[in-house]
Every structure is written in C-alpha cells, then in structure tokens.
N, C-alpha and C positions, 0 to 999 in steps of 0.2 A: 550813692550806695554801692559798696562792692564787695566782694567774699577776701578775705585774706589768709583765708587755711580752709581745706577741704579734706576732712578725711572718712575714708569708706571702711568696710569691715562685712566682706559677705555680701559686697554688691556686684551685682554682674558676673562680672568676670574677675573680679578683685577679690583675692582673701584680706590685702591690706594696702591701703593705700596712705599715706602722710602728704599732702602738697600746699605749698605754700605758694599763696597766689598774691598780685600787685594792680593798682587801678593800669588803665591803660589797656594795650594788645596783648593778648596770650592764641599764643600758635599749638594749637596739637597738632601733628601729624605722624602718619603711619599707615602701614597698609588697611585694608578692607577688613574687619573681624578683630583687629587688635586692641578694641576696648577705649579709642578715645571719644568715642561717641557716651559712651558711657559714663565720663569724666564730667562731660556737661549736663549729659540728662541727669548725673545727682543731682547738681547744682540746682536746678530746673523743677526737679521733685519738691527740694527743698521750700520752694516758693511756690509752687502751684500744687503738691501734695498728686501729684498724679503724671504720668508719663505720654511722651508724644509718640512712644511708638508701640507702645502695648495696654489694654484695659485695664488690666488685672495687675495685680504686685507681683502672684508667683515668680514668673520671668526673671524679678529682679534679682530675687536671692540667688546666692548661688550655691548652684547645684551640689547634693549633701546636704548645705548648711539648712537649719532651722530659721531664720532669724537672719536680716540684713540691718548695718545701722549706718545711716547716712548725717555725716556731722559738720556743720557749717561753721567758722566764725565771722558776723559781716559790720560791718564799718557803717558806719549813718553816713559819711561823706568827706571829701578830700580834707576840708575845713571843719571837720565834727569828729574827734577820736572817740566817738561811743561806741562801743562794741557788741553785740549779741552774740551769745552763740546757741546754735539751734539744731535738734537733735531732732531725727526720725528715726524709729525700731520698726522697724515690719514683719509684721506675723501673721504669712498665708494665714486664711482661713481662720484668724480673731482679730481684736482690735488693732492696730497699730498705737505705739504708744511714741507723742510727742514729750520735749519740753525743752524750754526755755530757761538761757544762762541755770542750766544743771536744777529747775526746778520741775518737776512736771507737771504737766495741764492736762486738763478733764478731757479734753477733745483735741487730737490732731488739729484740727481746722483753726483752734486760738492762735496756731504759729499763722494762717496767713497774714501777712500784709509785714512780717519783720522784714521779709527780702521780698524783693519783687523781680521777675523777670522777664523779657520779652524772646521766644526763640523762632528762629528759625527755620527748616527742615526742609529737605525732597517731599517729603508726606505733607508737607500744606499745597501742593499741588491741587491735592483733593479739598480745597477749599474753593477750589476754580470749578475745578474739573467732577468734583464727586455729588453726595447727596445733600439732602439740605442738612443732613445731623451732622455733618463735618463743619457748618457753617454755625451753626448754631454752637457747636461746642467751641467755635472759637467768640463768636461774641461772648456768651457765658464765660469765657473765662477771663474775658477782658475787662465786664464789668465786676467779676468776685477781684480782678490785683487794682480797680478803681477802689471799689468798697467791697471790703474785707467782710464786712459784716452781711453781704448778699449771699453768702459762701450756706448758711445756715437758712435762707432762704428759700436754697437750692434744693438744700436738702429734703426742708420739710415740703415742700413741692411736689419733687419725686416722693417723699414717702406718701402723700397725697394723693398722688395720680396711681400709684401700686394700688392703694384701697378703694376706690374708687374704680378701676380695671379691674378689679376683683370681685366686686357687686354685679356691676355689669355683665361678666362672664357669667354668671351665676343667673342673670337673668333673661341673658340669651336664647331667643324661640318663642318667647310669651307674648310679642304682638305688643301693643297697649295696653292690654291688662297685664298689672301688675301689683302688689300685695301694698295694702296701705304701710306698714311699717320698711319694707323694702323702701317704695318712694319716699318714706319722710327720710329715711336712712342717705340717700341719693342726694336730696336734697342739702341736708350737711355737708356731704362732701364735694356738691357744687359752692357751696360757700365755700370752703376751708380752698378747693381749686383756683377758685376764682382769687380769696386774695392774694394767696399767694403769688400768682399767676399776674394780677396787676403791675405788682411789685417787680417781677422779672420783667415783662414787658416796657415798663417806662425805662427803665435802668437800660432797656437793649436800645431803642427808641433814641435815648437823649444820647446815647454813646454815640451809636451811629451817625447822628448830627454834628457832633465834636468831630468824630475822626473823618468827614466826607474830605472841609478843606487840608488835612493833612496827608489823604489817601491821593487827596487833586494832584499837590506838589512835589509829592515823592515819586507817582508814578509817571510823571512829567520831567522829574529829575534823570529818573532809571530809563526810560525809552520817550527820548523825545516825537510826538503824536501829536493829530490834531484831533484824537480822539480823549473826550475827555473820564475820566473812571467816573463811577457812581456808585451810590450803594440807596437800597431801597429794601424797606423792610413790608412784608408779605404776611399778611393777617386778616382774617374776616373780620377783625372789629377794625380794621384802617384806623390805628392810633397814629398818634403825631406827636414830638418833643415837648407839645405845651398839657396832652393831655391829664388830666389829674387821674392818680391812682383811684379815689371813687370813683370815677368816670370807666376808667377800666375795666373795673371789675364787673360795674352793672352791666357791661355791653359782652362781659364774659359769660355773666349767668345767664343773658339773655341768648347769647348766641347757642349756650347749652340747651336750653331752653328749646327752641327751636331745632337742635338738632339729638332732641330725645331720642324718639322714634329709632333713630338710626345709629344710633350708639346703641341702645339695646337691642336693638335686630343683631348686631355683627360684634358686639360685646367688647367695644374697645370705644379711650376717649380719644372722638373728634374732635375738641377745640380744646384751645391752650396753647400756652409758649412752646411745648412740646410738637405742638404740627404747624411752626411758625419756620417761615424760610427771610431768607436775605437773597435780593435780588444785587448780582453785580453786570455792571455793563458797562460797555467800553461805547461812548458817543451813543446813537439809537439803539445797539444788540448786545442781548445779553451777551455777557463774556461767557457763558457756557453754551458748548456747543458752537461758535463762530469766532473767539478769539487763536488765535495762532499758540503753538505751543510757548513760541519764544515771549508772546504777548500774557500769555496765561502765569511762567513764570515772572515775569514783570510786576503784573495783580496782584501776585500774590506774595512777591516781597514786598512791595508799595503797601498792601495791609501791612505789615509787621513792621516795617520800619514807620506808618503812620501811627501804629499804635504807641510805639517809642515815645513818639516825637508828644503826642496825648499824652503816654503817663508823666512826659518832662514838663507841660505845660499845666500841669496838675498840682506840680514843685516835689515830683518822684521822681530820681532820677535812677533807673532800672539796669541790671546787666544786662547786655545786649548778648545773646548767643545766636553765633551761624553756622550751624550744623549742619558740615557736606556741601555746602549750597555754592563756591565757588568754581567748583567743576563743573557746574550747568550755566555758567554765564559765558557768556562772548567777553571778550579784552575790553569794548567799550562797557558795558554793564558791570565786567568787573572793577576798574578804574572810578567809575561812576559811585559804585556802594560804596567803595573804599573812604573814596571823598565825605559822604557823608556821614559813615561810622566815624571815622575817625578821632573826632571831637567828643564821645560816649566815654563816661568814666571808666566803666569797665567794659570792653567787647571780648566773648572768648569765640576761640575758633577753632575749628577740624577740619582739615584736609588731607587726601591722601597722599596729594602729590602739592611739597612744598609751595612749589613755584606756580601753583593756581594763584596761591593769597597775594596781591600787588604787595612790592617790595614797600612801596610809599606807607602801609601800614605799621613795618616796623617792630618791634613790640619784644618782649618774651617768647621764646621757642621751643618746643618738648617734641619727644620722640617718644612714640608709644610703641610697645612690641613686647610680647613676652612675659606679658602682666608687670612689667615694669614700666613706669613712666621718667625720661630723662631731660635732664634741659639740655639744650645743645648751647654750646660753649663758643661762640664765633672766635672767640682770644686763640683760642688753643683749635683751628682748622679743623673742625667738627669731632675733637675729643669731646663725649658727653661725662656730666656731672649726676650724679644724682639727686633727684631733686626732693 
C-alpha cells in the first residue's frame, strides 16, 4: 500500500499543494516552520482521521480559509494497480465530510482502513515519558488501523462514558441514597459501558500480545541491551489474550459495581478502558522514570517500528512515516533504523538537515521552503524541479 498523488487545499500552511509521490524513500527536507511536517501529517490524517500534533482540526485549516481538503490517491500494492482515492473536507466547528473514489460516505470514519499508516514523531516520547492517555491513545489507535470497524466502537464508548459522567455529576453529594429511576438509569449505562468497554479491552489485550515479540526484536535491533522491553497491560479486572468479551464485561459491571459509592461521591467514571494504563519496562523497571533518555528514545521507536512489523504480519503493508526523528539519534541508531526501514514499500521522511537521513536510504528528495515543495535534481547539481 502507498499514496501516489497528495494534494492539499487550505491545509496548514498550504493554499495548494499538487505532489506526486512513488513506493520506496521520499526525503523532505527544510528548515524548522517550512511546512514539511505538514506534507506527512496529511498523509497520516488521511488514514487515522486525526493528527499527532494537535486535538482539534482548527489548526489545520489555514488561516482565513473556511474549509481544508486533504486528497489522497493510494495503490493497494506494488503487484496490485487498484487505486483509491480518498478525500477529507474539514469544517471547524461541523461535521467533516469524507468520501471515497469521488463518492461520499455518511461518516468520516468509513474511509478508515482504505490507507493505513504507521508514524513516527519527537512527541511519541510521551509515550515513555508522559501519562497513561498518551499510551492509551496510542494502543487505540493501533487496534482501530487493525480493525477498522473498532473505530465506531470507540466512538459509541466515549459517547457512553459523557452520559454516564453526566448522571453521576448530577448525583454527586447524595451519599447512597439515591432516587430509584436515577439508579435504574445508572444501571443502563453500566451495561451499554461495560460492553462496550469489553470490546476495547480484549482488542488492546490481544494487540499487545502480538506486538510484545516484535517490540522484543526491534528494540534489540535499535540499542543492543541485555535488557529486555515489555509491555503489560494495567487493569482492575486483570484480563488476559484468552479472555472472552462476556467475561469482560461481567468483571466490568462488577468492578462498577463495587466502586459505586465512589463514583458518586466525586462524580466521575472510575473503571473502564478510559482509566486503563500500559505498563513499559525495560528488564525489572519500568521505563518511566529510570530509563535513560537515549533508552526512552529507543522504546519508543521499537513501539512504532514493532507496530509496522504487526500491521505487515497481519498482510497490511503500511506507510511508514518518520517525522523529525533522525536528528535525535546517534550515527549507530541512525544506520540501525535505516537498515530496517529500508525494505517498507513506502517510507516518507523529514528532516531539517539533509545529511541526518543515512545516504544508504537513498530514495526521492524535496525541498520545502516558502510554501513550495521542490524535488531536488541530483543530475543537474542541486538545480530544483518543481514537483
């Protein structure tokens, strides 16, 4: 799978963009603030509907404009000429409207699973280093590019936990008395919580079993240790890969169950995938708080690049995006990723200073600056082309 034409209109920092892209290495580079970061987070949008460096869509449009539209065409694969092409329209403050090969679709969310991507970034540090919602928001989103159709899950989830956080607020200060239609009310939406909630759980559960051995050899690839990575998932119902979604659930309304009292004293939900952490550790200690910074970078590429290596063993083969990330490695680490990117249908990249990205990569080259994107022409001694 890879994109072969990207074009933007009102994104970022782009009134218009045309670019024509090819499986293999693509190079951005440019200064700090010149919008190649920007080039991949569409891409990235495209397939996860949502950005790694901001919450919110405002950001994205730009500045003036009403309206951003982010347009992909992508390729099923080097041996497959099937083509998609896949549209996002963004509109602060209303729906965004999707659609596919120029048809559209009731919900954004139908385009997941056309493109799939795995990225990169400086800001997955905070997957080491931050809270457990940095951790969480990256497992969730590794199980919705597994199965596309968890995405909706997701959704009715959170819409779930809002009403349900809304009751509770409301019931906050009343002790244990509380009004028989309020509790039977409560009680629904520890049902409608709980399955939901099963449902995310085993999905995060069985992932994190797939990806431990490819978290093992990747991050044993990137910083040879005789420490070994881990990942362990943090729950009051201690589920495990074989648990059944019934099983889940029951051990969710019970654990509600048991922590009534105190959900309605302080008016907020205690149990759920929502106050679920991931434990990482490097040998006996957790990686937060005692891993080294250079170790913490490590972990946290070794995630991304083991999720790759997952979505290919799954028979998805994904765009690999590394954004910024080779000006925080050492020469051996850089050498090291290179080797194992290299073989990825499509890898894209950004850098500010060319000559971070190992030569051995090779590939396609652009020059960003000036809301223009150029390819640099090695034939002609760094005369640029427009690309």
């Amino acid at each position: 799978m890879f994109v072969t034409h990207l074009s933007l209109a009102d994104f970022r920092s782009y009134a218009s963009v045309e670019l024509r892209l090819e499986p293999g290495v693509t190079t951005f580079t440019g200064a700090n603030g010149q919008g190649k970061t920007n080039l991949v987070e569409a891409v990235d949008y495209l397939a996860t509907l949502g950005s790694h460096r901001v919450a919110s869509e405002a950001p994205l449009v730009r500045h003036t404009a009403e309206r951003a539209i982010v347009r992909g065409r992508v390729q099923a694969g080097l041996d497959d000429p099937r083509q998609l092409l896949l549209e996002i329209e963004m509109l602060p403050g209303r729906q965004n409207r999707a659609s596919l090969n120029r048809a559209p679709l009731r919900r954004p969310r139908e385009l997941l699973g056309a493109l799939r991507t795995v990225l990169f970034s400086p800001e997955d540090l905070a997957l080491i280093k931050g809270d457990p919602s940095e951790r969480r928001r990256f497992i969730d989103e590794l199980i919705t590019t597994r199965w596309p159709r968890l995405a909706g899950v997701r959704s009715d989830y959170d819409r779930v936990l809002r009403q349900r956080s809304t009751l509770l607020k409301s019931l906050s200060g009343r002790g244990r008395s509380i009004p028989d239609g309020a509790a039977a009310t409560l009680e629904v939406w520890d049902e409608s919580l709980a399955g939901f909630g099963a449902e995310l759980i085993q999905a995060r559960v069985r992932t994190l079993a797939d990806l431990t051995p490819h978290l093992q050899r990747a991050y044993l690839a990137i910083a040879p240790t005789n420490n070994d990575a881990q990942l362990a998932y943090r729950s009051p119902i201690e589920p495990e890969p074989d648990t059944s979604v019934e099983e889940l659930r029951a051990r969710l309304i019970l654990a509600m169950a048991e922590r009534r009292s105190d959900e309605i004293a302080r008016g907020v939900c205690l149990v759920g995938p929502h106050r679920d952490d991931i434990v990482l550790s490097l040998g006996e200690l957790p990686a937060k708080g005692y891993a080294s910074h250079g170790e913490s970078w490590s972990f946290a590429l070794a995630l991304k690049l083991a999720s790759f290596d997952l979505l290919r063993a799954d028979g998805v083969e994904p765009v690999l995006i590394l954004d910024d990330v080779f000006a925080e490695l050492d020469q051996m680490r850089r050498e090291r990723l290179a080797g194992m990117v290299a073989e990825a249908e499509q890898v894209l990249i950004t850098a500010a200073v060319a000559a971070d990205v190992p030569a051995a990569l090779g590939g396609r080259r652009f020059q960003v600056g000036g809301g223009e994107v150029k390819e640099i022409d090695e034939a002609s001694e760094g005369e640029y082309d427009r690309a």
